[in-house]
DSSP file (Angstrom, degrees, kcal/mol; ACC not computed):
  #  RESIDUE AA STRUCTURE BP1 BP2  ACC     N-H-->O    O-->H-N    N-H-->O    O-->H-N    TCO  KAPPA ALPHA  PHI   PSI    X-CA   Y-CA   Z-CA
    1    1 A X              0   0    0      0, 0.0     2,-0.5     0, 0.0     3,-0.0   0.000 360.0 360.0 360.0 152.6 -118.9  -95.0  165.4
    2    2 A X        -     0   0    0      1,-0.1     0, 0.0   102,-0.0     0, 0.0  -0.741 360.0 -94.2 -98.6 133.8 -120.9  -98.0  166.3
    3    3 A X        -     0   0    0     -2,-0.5     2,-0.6     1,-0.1    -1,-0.1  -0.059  42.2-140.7 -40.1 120.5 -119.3 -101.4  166.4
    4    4 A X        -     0   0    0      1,-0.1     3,-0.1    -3,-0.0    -1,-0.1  -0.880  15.2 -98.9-115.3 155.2 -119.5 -103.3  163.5
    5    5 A X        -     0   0    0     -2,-0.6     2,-0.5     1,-0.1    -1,-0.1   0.215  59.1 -96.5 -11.9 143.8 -120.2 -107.4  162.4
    6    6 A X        -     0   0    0     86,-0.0    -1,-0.1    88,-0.0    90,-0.1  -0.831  44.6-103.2 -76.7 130.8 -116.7 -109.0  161.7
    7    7 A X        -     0   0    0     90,-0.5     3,-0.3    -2,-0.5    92,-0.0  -0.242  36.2-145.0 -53.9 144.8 -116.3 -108.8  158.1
    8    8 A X  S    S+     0   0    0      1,-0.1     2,-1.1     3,-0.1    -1,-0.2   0.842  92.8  53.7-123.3 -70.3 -117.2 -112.8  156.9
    9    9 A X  S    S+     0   0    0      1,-0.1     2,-0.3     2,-0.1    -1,-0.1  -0.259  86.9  93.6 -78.8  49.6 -114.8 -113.2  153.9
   10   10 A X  S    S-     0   0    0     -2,-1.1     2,-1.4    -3,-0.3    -1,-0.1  -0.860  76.9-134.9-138.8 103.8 -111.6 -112.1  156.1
   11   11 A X     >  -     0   0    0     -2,-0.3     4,-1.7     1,-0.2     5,-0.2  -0.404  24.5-172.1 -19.9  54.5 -109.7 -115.5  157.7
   12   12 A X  H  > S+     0   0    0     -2,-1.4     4,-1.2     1,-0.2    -1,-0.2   0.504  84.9  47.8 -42.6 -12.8 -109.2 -114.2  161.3
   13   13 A X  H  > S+     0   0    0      2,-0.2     4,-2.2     3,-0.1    -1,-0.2   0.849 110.3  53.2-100.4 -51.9 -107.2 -116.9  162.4
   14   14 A X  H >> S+     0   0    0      1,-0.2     3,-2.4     2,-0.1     4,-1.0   0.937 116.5  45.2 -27.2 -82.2 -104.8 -116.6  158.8
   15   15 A X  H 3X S+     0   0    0     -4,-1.7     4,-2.3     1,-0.3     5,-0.3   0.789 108.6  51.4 -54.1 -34.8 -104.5 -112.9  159.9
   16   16 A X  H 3X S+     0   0    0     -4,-1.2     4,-4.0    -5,-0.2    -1,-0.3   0.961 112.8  47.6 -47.9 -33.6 -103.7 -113.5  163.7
   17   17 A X  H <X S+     0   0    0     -3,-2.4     4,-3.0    -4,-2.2    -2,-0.2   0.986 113.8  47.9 -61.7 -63.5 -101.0 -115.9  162.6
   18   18 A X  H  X>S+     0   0    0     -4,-1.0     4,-3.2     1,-0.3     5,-0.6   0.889 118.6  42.0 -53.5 -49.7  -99.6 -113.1  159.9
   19   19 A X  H  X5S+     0   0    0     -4,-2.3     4,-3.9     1,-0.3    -1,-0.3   0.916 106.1  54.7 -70.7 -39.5  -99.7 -110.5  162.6
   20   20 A X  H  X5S+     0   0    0     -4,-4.0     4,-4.3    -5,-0.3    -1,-0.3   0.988 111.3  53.7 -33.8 -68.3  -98.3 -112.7  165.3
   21   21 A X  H  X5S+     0   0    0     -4,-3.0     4,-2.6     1,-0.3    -2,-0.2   0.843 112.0  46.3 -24.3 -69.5  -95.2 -113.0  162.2
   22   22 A X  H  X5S+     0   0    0     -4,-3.2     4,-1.4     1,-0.3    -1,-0.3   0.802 107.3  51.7 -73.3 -35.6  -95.0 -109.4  162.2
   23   23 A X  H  X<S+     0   0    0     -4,-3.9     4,-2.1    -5,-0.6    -1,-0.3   0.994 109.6  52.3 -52.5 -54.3  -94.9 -108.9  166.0
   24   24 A X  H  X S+     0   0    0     -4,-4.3     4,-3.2    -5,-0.2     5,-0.4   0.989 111.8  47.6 -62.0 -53.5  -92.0 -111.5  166.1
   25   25 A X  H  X S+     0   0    0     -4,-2.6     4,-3.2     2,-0.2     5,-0.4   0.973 113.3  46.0 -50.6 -65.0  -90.0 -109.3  163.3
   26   26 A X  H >X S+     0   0    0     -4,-1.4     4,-2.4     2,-0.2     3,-1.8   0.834 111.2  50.0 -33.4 -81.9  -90.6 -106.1  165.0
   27   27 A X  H 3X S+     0   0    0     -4,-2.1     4,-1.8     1,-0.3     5,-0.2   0.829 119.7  44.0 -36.2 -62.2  -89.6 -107.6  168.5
   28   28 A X  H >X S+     0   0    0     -4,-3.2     4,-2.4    -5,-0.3     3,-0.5   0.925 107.0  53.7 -36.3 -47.5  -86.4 -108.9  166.4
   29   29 A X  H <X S+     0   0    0     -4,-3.2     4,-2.6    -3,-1.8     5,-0.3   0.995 116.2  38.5 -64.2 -60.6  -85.7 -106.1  164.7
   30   30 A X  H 3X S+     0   0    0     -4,-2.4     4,-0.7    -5,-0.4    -1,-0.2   0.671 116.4  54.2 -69.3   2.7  -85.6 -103.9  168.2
   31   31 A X  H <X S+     0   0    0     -4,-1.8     4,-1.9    -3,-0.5     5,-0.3   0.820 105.5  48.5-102.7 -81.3  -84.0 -106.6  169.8
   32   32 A X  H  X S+     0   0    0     -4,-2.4     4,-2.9    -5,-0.2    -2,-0.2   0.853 116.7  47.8   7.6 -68.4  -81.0 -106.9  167.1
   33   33 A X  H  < S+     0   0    0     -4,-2.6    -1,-0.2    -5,-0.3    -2,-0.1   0.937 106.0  50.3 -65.9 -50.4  -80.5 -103.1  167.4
   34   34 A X  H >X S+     0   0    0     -4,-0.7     3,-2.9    -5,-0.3     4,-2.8   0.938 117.1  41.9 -78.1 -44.3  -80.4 -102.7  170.9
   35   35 A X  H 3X S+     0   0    0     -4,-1.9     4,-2.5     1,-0.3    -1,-0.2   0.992 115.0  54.6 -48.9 -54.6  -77.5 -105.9  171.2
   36   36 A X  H 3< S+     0   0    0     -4,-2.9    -1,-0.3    -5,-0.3    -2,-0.2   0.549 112.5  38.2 -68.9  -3.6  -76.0 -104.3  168.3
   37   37 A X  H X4 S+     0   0    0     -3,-2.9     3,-1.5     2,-0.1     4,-0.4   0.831 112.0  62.8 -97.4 -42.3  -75.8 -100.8  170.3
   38   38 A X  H 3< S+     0   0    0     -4,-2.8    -2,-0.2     1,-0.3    -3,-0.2   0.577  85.7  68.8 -68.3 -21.6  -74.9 -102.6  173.6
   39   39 A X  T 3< S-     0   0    0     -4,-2.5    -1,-0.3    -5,-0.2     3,-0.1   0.697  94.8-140.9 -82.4   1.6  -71.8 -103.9  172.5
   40   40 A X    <   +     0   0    0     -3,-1.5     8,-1.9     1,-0.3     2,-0.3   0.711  54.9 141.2  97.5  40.3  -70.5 -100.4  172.5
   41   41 A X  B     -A   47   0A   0     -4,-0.4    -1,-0.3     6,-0.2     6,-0.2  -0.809  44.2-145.8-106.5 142.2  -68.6 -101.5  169.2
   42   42 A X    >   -     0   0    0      4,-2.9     3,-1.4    -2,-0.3     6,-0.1  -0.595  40.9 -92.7 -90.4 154.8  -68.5  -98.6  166.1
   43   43 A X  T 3  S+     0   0    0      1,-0.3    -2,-0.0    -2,-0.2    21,-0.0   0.419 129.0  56.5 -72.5  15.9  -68.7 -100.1  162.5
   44   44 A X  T 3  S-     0   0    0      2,-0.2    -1,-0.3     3,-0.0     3,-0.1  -0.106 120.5-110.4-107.5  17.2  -65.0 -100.3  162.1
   45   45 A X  S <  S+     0   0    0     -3,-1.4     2,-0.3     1,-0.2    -2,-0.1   0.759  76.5 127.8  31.7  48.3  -64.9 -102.4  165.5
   46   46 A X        -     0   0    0      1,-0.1    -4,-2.9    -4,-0.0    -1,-0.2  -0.764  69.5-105.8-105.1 159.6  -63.3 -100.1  167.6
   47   47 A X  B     -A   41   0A   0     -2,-0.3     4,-0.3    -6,-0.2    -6,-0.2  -0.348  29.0-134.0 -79.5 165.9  -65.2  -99.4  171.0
   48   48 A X  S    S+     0   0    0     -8,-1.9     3,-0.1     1,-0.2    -1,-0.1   0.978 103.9  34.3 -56.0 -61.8  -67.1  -95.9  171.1
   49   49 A X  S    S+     0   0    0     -9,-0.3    -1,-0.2     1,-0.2    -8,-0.1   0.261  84.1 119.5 -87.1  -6.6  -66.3  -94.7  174.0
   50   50 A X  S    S-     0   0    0      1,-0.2     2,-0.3     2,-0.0    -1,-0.2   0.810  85.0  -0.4 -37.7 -70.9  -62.5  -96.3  174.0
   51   51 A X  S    S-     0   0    0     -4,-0.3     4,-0.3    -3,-0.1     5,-0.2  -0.941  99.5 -60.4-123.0 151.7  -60.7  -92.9  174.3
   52   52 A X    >   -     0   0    0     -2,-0.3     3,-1.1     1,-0.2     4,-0.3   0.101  48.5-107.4 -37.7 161.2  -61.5  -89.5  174.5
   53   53 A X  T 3  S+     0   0    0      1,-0.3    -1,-0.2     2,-0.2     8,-0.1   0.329 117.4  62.7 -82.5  -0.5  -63.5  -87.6  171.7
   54   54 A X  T 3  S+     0   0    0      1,-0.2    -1,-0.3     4,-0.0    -2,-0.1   0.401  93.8  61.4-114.3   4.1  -60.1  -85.9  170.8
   55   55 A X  S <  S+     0   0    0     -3,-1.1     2,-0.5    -4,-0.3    -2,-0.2   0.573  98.4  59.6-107.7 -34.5  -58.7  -88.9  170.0
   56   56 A X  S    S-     0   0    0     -4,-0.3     5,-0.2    -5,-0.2    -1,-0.1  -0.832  88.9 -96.2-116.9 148.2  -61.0  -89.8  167.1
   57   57 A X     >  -     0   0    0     -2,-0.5     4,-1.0     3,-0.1     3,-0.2   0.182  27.3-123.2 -38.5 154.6  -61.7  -87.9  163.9
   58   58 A X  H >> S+     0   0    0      1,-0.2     4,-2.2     2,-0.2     3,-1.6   0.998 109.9  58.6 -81.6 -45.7  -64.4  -85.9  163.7
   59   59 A X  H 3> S+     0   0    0      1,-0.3     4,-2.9     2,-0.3     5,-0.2   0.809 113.6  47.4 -48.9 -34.6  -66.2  -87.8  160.5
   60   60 A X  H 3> S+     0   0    0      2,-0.2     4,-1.4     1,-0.2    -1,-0.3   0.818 105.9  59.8 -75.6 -18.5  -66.1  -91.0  163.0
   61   61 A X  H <X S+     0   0    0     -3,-1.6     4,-1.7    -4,-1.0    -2,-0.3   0.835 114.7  28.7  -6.2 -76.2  -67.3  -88.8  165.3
   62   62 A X  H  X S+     0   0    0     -4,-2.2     4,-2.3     2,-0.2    -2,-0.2   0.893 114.1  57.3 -93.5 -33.7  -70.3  -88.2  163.2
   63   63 A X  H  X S+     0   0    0     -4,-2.9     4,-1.2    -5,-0.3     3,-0.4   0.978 109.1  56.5 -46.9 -46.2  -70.6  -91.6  161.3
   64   64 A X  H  X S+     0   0    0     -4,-1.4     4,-2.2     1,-0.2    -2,-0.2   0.937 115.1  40.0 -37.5 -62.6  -70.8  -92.8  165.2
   65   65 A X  H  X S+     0   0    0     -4,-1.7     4,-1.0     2,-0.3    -1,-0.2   0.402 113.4  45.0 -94.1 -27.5  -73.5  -90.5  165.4
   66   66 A X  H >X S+     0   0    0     -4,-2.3     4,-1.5    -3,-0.4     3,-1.3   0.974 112.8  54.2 -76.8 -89.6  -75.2  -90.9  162.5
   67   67 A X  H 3X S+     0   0    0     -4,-1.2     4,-2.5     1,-0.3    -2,-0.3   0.464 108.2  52.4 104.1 -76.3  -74.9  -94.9  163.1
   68   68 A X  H 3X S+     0   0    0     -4,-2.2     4,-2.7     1,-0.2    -1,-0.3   0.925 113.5  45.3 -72.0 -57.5  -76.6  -94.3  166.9
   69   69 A X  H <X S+     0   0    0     -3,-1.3     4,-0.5    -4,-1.0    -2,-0.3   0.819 107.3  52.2 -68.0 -21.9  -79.9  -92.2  165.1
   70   70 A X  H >< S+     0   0    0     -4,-1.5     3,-1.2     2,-0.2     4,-0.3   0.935 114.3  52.3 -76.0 -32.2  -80.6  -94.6  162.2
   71   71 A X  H 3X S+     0   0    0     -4,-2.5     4,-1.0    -5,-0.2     3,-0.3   0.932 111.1  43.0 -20.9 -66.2  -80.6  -97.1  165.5
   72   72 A X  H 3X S+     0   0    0     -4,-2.7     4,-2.4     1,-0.3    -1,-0.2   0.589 107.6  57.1 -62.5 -20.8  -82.9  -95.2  167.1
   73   73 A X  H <X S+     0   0    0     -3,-1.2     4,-1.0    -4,-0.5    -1,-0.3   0.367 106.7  55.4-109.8  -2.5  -85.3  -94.5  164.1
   74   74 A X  H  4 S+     0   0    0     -3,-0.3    -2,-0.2    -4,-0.3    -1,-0.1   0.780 108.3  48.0 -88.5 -45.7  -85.6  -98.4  163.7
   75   75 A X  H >X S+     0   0    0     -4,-1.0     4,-2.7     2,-0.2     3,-1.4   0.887 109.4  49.1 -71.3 -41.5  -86.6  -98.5  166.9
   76   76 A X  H 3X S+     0   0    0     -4,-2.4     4,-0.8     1,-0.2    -2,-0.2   0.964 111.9  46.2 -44.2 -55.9  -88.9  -96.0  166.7
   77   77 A X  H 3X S+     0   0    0     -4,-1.0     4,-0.7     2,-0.2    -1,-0.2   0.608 115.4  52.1 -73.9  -9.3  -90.6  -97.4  163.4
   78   78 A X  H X> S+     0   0    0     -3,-1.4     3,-1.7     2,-0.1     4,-1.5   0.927 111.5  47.2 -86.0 -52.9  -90.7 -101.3  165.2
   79   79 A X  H 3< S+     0   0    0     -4,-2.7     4,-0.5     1,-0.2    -2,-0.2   0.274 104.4  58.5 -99.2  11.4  -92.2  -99.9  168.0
   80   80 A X  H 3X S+     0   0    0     -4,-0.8     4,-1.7    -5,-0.1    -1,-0.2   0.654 108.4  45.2 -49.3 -63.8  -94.6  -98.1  165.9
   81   81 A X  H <X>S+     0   0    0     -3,-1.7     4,-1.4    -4,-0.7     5,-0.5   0.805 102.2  67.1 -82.2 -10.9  -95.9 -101.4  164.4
   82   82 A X  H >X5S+     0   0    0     -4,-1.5     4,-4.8     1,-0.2     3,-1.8   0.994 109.9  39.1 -52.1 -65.4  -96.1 -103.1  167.7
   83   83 A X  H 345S+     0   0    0     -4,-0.5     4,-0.4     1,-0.3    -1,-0.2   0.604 108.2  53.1 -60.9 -14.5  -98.6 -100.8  168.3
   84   84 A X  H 3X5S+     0   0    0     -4,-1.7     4,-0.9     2,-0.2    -1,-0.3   0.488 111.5  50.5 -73.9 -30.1 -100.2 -100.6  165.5
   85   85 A X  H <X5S+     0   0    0     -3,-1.8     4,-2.1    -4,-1.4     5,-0.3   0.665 108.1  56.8 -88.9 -45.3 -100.5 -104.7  165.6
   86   86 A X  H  <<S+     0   0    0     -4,-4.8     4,-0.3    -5,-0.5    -2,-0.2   0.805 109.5  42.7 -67.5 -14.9 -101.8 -104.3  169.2
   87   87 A X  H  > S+     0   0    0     -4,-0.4     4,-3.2    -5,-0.3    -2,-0.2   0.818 113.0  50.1 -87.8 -49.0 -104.6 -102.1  167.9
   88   88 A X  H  X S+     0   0    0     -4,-0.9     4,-0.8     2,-0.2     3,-0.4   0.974 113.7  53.4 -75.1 -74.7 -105.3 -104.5  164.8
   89   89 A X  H >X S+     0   0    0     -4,-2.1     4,-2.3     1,-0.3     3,-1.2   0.831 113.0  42.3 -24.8 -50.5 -105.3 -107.5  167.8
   90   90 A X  H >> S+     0   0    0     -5,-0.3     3,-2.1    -4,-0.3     4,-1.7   0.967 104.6  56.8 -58.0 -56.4 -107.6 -105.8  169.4
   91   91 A X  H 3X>S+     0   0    0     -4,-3.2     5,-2.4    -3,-0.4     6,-2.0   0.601 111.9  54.9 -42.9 -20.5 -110.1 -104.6  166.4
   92   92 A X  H <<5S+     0   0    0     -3,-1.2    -1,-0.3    -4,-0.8    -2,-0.2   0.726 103.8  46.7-103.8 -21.0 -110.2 -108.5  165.8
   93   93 A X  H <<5S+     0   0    0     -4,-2.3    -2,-0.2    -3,-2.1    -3,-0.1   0.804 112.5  58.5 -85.8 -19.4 -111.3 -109.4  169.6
   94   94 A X  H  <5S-     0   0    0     -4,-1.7    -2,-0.2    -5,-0.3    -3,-0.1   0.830 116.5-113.6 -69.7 -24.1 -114.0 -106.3  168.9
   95   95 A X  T  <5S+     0   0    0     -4,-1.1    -3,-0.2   -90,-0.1    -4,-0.1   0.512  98.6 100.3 110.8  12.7 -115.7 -108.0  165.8
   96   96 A X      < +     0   0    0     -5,-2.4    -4,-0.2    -8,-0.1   -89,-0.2   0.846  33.2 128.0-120.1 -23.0 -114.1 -105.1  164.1
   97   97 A X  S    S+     0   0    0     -6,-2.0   -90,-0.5     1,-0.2     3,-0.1   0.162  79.8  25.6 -23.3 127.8 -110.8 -106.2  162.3
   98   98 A X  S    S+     0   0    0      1,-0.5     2,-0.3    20,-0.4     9,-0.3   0.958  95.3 113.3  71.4  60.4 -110.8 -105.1  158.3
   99   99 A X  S    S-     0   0    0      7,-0.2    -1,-0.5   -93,-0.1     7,-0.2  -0.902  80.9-109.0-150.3 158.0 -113.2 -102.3  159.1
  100  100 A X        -     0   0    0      5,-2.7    20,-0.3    -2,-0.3     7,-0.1  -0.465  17.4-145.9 -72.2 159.3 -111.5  -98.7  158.6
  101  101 A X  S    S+     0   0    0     18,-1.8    19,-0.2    -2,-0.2    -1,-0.1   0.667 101.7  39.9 -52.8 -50.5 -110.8  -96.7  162.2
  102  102 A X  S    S+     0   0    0     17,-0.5    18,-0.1     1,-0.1    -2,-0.0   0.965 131.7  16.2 -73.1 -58.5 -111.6  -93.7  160.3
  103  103 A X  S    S-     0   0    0      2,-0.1    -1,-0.1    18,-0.0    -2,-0.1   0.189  79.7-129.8 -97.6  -8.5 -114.5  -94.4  158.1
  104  104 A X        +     0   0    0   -103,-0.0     3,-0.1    -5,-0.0    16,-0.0   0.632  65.3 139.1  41.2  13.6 -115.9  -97.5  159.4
  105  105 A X        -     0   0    0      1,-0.1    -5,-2.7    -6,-0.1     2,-0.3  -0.181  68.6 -87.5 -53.1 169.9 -115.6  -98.8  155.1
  106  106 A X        -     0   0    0     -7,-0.2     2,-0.7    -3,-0.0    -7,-0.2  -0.655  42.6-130.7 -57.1 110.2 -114.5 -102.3  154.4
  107  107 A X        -     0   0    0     -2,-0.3    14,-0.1    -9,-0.3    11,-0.0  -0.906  34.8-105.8 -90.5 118.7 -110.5 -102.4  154.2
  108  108 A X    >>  -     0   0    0     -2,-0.7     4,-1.7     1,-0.1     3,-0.6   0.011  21.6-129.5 -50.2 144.6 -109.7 -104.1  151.2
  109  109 A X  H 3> S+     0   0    0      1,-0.2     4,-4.9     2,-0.2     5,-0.1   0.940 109.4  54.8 -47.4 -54.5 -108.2 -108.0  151.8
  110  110 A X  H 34 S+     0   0    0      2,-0.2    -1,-0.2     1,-0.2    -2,-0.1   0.634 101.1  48.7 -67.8 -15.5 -105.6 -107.2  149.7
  111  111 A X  H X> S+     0   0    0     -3,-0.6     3,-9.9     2,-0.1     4,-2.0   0.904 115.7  53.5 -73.7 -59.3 -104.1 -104.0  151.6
  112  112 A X  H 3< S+     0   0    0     -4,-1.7    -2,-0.2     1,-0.3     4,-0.2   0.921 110.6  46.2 -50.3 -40.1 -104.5 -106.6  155.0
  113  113 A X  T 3< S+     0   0    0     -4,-4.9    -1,-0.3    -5,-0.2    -3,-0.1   0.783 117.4  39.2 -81.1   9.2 -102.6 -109.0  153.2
  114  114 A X  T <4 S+     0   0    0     -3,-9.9     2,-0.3     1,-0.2    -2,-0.2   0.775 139.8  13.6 -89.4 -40.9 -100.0 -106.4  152.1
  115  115 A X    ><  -     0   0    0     -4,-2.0     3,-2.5     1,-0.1    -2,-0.2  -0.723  69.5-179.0-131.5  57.7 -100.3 -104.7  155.8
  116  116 A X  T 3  S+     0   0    0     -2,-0.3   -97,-0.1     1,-0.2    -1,-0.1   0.695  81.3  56.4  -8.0 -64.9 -102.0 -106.5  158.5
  117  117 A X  T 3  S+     0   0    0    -98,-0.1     2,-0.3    -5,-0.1    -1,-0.2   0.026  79.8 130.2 -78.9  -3.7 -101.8 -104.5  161.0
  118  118 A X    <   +     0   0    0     -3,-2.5   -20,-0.4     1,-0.1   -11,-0.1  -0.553  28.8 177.3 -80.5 139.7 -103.6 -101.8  158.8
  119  119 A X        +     0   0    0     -2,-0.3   -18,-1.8     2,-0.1   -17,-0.5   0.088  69.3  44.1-147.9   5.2 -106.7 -100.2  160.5
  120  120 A X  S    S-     0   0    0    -20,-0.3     2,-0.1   -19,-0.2   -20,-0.0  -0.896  91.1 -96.0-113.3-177.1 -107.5  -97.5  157.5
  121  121 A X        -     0   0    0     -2,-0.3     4,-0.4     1,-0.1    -2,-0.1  -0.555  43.3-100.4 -94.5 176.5 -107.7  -98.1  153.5
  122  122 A X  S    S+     0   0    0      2,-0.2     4,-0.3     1,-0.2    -1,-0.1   0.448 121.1  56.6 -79.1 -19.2 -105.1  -97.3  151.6
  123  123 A X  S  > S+     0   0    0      1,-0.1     4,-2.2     2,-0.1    -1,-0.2   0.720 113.5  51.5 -94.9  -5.4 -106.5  -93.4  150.2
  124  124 A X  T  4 S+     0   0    0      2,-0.2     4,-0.3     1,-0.1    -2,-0.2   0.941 104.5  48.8 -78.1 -32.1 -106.8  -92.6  154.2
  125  125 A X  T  4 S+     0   0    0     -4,-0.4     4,-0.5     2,-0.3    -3,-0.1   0.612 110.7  54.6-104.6 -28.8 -103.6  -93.6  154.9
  126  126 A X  T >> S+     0   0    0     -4,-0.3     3,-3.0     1,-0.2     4,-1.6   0.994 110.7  48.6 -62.7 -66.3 -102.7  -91.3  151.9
  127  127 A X  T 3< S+     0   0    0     -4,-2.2    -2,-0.3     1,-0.3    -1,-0.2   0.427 107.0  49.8 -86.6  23.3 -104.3  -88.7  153.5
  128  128 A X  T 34 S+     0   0    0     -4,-0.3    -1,-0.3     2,-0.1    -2,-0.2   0.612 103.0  55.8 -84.1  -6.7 -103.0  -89.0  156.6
  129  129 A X  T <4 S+     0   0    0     -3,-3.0    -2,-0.2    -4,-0.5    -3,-0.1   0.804 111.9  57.0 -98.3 -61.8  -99.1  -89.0  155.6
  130  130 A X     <        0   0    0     -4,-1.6    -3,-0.1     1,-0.3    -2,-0.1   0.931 360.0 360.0 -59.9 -36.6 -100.2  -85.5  153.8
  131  131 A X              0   0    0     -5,-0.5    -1,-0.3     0, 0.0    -2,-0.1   0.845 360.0 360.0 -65.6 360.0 -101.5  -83.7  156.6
């Protein structure tokens, strides 16, 4: 696809700021989790690892464990939009920023002000979730 013109009626400097925002919440958000895993604390504020597995129930067992993947899935999905904001940074130092990835269309204003960091419209996005 050929580079295109930066789109005229899209505020590049608004959207850096908003994406900058959403970078610092991601970073928080994986930054949060990972303190909140490191103090090796369970939510009933016993340590994890405190005594052997035979020593605690198995349902704390698996709340632990459950507890340790929603962690993980948090991280995953921040460090999703990081990238996904490091790609939208970029598309705005190409001239391309509110132009699809996919389609090279116009991405509506109003998805970027829902979703910044968004780099297709909203019926690609569909049909990428489906596939």
């Amino acid at each position: 696809m050929a580079t295109q013109q930066q789109r005229p009626e899209i505020d590049i400097e608004h959207f850096r700021s908003r994406l900058m925002e959403e970078r610092a919440l991601a970073e928080q958000a994986i930054a949060g989790t990972l303190d909140a895993d490191a103090d090796g604390m369970n939510d009933t504020g016993t340590q994890r690892s405190e005594l052997s597995n035979a020593d605690n129930h198995p349902a704390d067992l698996a709340t632990d464990l459950q507890i340790r993947e929603q962690d993980d899935a948090l991280i995953v999905n921040a460090q999703e939009i990081l990238n996904k904001i490091d790609r939208a940074l970029v598309k705005m130092d190409e001239g391309t920023y509110g132009i699809s990835d996919r389609s090279g269309g116009p991405i509506p204003v109003e998805r970027l002000e829902a979703v910044p960091y968004a780099t297709v419209t909203t019926e690609e996005q569909a049909v990428e979730e489906m596939a």
